[in-house]
NUTI-839699 format. One line per field, with one value per residue (C-alpha): residue number from 1; x, y, z. Coordinates in Angstrom, 1 decimal, decimal comma. Layout:
NUTI-839699
gutor	[NUM / ...]
xx	[X / ...]
yy	[Y / ...]
zz	[Z / ...]
***
This chain:
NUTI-839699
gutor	[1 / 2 / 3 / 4 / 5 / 6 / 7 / 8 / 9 / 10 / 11 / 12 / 13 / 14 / 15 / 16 / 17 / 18 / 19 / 20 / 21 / 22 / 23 / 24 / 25 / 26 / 27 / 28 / 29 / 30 / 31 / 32 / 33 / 34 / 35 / 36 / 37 / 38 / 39 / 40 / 41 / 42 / 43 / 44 / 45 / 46 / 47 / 48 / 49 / 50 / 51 / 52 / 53 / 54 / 55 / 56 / 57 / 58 / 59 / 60 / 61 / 62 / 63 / 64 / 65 / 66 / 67 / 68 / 69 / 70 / 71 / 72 / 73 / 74 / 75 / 76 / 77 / 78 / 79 / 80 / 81 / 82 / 83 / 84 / 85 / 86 / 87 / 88 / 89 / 90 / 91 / 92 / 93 / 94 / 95 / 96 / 97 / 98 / 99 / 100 / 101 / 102 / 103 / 104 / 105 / 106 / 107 / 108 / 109 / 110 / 111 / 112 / 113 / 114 / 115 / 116 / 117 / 118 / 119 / 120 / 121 / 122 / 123 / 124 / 125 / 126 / 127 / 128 / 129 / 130 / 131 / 132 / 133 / 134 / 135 / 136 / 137 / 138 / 139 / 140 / 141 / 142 / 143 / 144 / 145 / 146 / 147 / 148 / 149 / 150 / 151 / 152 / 153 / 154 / 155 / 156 / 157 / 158 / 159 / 160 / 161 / 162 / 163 / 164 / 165 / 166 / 167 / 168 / 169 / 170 / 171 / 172 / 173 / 174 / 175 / 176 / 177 / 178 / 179 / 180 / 181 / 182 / 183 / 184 / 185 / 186 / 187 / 188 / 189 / 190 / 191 / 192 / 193 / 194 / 195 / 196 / 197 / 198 / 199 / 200 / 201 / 202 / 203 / 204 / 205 / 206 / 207 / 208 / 209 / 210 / 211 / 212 / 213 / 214 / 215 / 216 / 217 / 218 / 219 / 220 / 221 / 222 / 223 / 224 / 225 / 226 / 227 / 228 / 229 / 230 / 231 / 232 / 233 / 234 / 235 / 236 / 237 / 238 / 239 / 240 / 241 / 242 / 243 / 244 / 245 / 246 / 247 / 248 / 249 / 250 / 251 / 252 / 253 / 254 / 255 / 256 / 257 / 258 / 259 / 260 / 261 / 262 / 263 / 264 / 265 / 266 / 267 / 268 / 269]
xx	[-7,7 / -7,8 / -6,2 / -4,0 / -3,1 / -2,2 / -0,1 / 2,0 / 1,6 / 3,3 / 6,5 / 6,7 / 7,4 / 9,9 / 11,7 / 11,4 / 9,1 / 6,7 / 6,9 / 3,9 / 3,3 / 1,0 / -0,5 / -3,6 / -6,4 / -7,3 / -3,5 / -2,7 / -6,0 / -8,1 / -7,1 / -3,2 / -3,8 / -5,4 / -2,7 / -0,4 / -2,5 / -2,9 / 1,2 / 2,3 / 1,7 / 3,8 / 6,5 / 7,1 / 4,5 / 3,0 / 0,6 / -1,1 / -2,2 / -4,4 / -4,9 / -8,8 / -8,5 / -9,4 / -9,6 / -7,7 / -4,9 / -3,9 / -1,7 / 0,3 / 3,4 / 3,6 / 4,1 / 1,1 / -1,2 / -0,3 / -1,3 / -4,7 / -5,0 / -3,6 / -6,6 / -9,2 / -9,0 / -8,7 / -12,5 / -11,5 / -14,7 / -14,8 / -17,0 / -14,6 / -11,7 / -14,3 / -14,6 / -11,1 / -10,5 / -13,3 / -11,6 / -8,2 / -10,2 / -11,1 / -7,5 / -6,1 / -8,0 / -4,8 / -2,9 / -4,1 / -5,2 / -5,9 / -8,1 / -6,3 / -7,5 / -9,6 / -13,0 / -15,1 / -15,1 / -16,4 / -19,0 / -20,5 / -21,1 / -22,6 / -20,6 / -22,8 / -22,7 / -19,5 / -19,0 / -20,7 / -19,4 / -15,9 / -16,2 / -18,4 / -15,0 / -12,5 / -11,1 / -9,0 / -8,3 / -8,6 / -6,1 / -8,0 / -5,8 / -8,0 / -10,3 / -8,7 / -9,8 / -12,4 / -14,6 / -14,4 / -18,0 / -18,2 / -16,5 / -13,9 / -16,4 / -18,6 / -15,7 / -14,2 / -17,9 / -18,0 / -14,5 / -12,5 / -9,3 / -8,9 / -5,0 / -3,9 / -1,3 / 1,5 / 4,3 / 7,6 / 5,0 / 2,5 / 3,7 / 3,7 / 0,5 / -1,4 / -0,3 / -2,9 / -6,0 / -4,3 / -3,9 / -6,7 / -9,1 / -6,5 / -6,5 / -4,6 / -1,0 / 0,4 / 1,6 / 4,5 / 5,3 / 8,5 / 9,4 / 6,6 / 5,5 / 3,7 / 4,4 / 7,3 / 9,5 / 13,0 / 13,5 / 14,6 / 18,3 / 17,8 / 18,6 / 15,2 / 13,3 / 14,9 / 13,8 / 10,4 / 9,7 / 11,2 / 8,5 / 5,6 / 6,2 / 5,4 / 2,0 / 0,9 / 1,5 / 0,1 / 2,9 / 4,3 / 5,2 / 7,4 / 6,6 / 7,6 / 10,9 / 11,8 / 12,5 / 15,3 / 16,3 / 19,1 / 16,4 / 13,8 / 16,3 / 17,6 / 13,5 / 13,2 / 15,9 / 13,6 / 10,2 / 7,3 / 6,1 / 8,0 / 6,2 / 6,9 / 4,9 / 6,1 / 9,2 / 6,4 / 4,0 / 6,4 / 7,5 / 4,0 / 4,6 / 7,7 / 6,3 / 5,6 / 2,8 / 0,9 / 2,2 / 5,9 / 4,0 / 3,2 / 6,3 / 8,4 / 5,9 / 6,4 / 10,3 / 10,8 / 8,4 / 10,7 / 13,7 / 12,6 / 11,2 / 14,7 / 15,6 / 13,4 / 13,7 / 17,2 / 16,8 / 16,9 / 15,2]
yy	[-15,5 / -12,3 / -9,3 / -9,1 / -12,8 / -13,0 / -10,0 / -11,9 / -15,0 / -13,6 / -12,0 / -15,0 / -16,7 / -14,0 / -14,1 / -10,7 / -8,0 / -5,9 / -2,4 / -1,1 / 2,8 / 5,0 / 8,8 / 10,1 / 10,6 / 14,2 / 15,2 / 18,2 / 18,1 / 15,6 / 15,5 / 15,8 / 13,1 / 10,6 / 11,5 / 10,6 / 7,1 / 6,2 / 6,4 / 4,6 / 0,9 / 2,1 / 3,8 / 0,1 / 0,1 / -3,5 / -2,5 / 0,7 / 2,0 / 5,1 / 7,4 / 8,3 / 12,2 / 12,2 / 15,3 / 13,6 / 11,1 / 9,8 / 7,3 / 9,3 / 12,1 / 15,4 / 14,5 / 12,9 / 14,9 / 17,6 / 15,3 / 14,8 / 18,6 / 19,6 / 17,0 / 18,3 / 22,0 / 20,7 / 19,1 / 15,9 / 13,3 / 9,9 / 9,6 / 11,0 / 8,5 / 6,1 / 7,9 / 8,1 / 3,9 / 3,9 / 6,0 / 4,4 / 0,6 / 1,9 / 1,6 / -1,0 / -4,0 / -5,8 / -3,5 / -4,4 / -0,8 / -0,9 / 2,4 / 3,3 / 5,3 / 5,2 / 4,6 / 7,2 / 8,6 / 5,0 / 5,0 / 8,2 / 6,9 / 3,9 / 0,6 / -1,0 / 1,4 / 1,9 / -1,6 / -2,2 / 0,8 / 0,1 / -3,4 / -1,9 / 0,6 / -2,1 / -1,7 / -4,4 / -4,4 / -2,5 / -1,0 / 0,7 / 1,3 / 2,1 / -1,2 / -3,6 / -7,4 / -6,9 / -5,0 / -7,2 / -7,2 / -3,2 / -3,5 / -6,9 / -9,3 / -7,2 / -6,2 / -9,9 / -10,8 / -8,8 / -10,2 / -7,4 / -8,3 / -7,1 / -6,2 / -6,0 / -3,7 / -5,8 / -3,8 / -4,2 / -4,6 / -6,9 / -9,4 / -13,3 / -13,9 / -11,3 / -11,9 / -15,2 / -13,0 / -10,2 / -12,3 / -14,6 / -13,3 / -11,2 / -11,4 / -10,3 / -9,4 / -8,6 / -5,1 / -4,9 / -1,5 / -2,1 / 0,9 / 2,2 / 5,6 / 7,4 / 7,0 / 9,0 / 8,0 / 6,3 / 3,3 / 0,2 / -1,9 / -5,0 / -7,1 / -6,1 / -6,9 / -10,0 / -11,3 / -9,8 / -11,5 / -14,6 / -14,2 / -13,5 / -16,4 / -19,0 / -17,2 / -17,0 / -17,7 / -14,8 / -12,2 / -9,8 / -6,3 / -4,2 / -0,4 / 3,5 / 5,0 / 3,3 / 6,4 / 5,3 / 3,7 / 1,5 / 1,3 / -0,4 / -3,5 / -3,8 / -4,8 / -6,3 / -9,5 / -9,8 / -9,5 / -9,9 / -6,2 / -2,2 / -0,3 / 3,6 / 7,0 / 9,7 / 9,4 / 9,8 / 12,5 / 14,4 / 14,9 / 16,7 / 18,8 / 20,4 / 20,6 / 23,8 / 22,6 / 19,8 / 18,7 / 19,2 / 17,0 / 14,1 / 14,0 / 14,2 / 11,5 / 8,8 / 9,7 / 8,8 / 5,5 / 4,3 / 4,5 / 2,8 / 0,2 / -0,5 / -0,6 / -3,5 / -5,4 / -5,4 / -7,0 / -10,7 / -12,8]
zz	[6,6 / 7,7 / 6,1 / 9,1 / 9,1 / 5,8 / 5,6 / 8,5 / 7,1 / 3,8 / 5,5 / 7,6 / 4,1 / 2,7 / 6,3 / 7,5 / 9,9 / 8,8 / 9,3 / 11,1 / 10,8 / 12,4 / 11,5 / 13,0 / 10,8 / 9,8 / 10,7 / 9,3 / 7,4 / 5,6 / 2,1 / 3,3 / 6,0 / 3,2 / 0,6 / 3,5 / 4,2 / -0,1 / -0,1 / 2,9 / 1,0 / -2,1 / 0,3 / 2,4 / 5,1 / 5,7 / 8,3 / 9,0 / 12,1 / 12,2 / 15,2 / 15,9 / 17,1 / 20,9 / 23,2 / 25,6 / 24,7 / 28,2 / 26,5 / 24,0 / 24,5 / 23,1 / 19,4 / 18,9 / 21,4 / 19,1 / 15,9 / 17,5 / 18,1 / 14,7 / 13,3 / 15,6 / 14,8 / 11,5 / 11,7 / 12,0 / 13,3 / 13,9 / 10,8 / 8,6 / 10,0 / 8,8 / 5,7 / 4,7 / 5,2 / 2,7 / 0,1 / 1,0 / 0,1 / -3,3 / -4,5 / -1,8 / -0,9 / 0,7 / 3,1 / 7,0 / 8,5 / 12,1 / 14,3 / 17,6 / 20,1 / 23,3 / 23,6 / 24,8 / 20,9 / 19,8 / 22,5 / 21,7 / 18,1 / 19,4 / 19,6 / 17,2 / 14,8 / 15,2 / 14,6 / 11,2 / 9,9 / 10,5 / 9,1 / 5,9 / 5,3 / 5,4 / 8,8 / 10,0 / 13,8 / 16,9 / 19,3 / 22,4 / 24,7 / 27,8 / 27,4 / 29,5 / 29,1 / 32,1 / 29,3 / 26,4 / 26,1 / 25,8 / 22,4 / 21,8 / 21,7 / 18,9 / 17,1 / 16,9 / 16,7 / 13,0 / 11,8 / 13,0 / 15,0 / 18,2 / 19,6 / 22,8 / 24,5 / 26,3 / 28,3 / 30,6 / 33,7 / 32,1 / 34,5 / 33,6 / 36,2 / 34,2 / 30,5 / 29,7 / 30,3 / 28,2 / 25,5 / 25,9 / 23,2 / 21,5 / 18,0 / 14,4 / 16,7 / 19,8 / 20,5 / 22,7 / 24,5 / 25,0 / 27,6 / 30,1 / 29,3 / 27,1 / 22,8 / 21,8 / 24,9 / 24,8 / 23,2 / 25,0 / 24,1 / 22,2 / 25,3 / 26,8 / 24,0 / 22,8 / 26,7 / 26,6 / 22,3 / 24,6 / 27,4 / 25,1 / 23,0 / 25,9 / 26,0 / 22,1 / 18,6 / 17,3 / 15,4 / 17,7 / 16,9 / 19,2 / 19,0 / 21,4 / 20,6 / 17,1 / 15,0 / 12,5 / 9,8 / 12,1 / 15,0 / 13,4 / 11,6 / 15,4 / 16,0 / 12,6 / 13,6 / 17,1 / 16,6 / 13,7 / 12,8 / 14,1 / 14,7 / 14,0 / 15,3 / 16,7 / 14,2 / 11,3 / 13,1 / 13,9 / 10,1 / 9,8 / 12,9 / 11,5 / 7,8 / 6,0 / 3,8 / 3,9 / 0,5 / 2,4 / 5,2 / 2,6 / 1,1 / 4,2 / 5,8 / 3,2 / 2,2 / 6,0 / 5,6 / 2,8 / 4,5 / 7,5 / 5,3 / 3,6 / 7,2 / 8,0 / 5,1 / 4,7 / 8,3 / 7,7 / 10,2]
***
């Protein structure tokens, strides 16, 4: 089994989500940014995501633009995301950690490259979100190809005709955006997601983890009783933003993961 499979496979035994974080790599600075990523397993995060730095985050709102800016003034490469999964593996061989981004940064490194590397680190999975199914070969197929899982984005307008070939050769879990718009927006009422979790779940068996707008405590054990993993961003990112220091950063980061983590597991599903 995967990393990623057995981290899901495990809560699915204890009855509860995982909580699924996210921080961009480099943000404020490296060795701030991998403090940040060596503490999130120890402060309750089950999954990580980590955010490769891109000049132009179509995807993304204002807080985490401004990570990806704070991390690329900072020096921040794709090589050095690379890097810091590597250093992250030398302590933690069991926590899932996942690169999102886009995938012009990947391409200029060289897919296969980018491929071995990111396996040789540790990395876990993929989120791109501007490769759509239609260019599985670009990327997907290597990735999966090498034994790392590759997630798909599923939102309000992924309509039921379009959902199979979505989640056709999706793999590790299922990323639900549960409102359209861009990271950071509002969050959607429980109604909505317990339908969409409902809808998904006649498509696939993989986990699915719901994710925009979760940025409490409350919030994310509303998602834990619905779905498998939360996922929470902008709540985390924007801790760095309005930090002093960066030591201010890491601590603010992770005090913020822990209580979010009570959150969810105090969430029986």
């Amino acid at each position: 089994m995967s990393r990623l499979e057995q981290r899901f496979a495990e809560l699915k035994a204890e009855g509860r989500s995982a909580l699924v974080t996210f921080v961009t790599a480099g943000d404020p600075g490296y060795d701030a940014s991998l403090q940040i990523l060596k503490g999130l397993p120890a402060a309750g995060a089950d999954v990580i995501e980590l955010g490769m730095p891109f000049t132009d985050p179509m995807a993304d709102g204002v807080a985490i633009q401004l990570a990806t800016l704070r991390a690329l003034e900072a020096g921040q490469t794709l090589a050095k995301t690379l890097q810091m999964v590597r250093e992250f593996r030398v302590d933690n061989q069991t926590t899932p950690i996942v690169l999102m981004g886009y995938y012009n940064p990947i391409h200029r490194f060289g897919v296969e490259k980018f491929v071995a590397e990111a396996k040789q680190a540790g990395v876990d999975g993929l989120i791109i979100v501007d490769l759509p199914p239609e260019h599985d070969a670009e990327l997907a197929t290597p990735a999966q190809a090498a034994g790392i899982d590759f997630i798909r984005l599923t939102t309000p307008t992924t309509d039921d005709a379009r959902l199979p070939r979505v989640l056709e050769r999706s793999s590790g879990f299922v990323y639900y955006v549960s409102v359209a718009g861009v990271t950071g927006a509002g969050s959607a009422t429980t109604e909505h997601v317990t339908e969409a979790i409902a809808r998904l779940r006649r498509h696939t068996d993989l986990p699915i983890s719901v994710g925009f707008g979760i940025r409490t405590p409350e919030q994310a054990a509303n998602i834990a009783r619905l779905a498998d993993g939360v996922v929470v961003g902008s709540a985390l990112v924007d801790k760095i933003a309005q930090a002093k220091t960066g030591e201010q950063a890491v601590s603010d980061v992770l005090s913020l993961c822990s209580a979010l983590a009570e959150g969810v597991r105090g969430a029986r599903r």
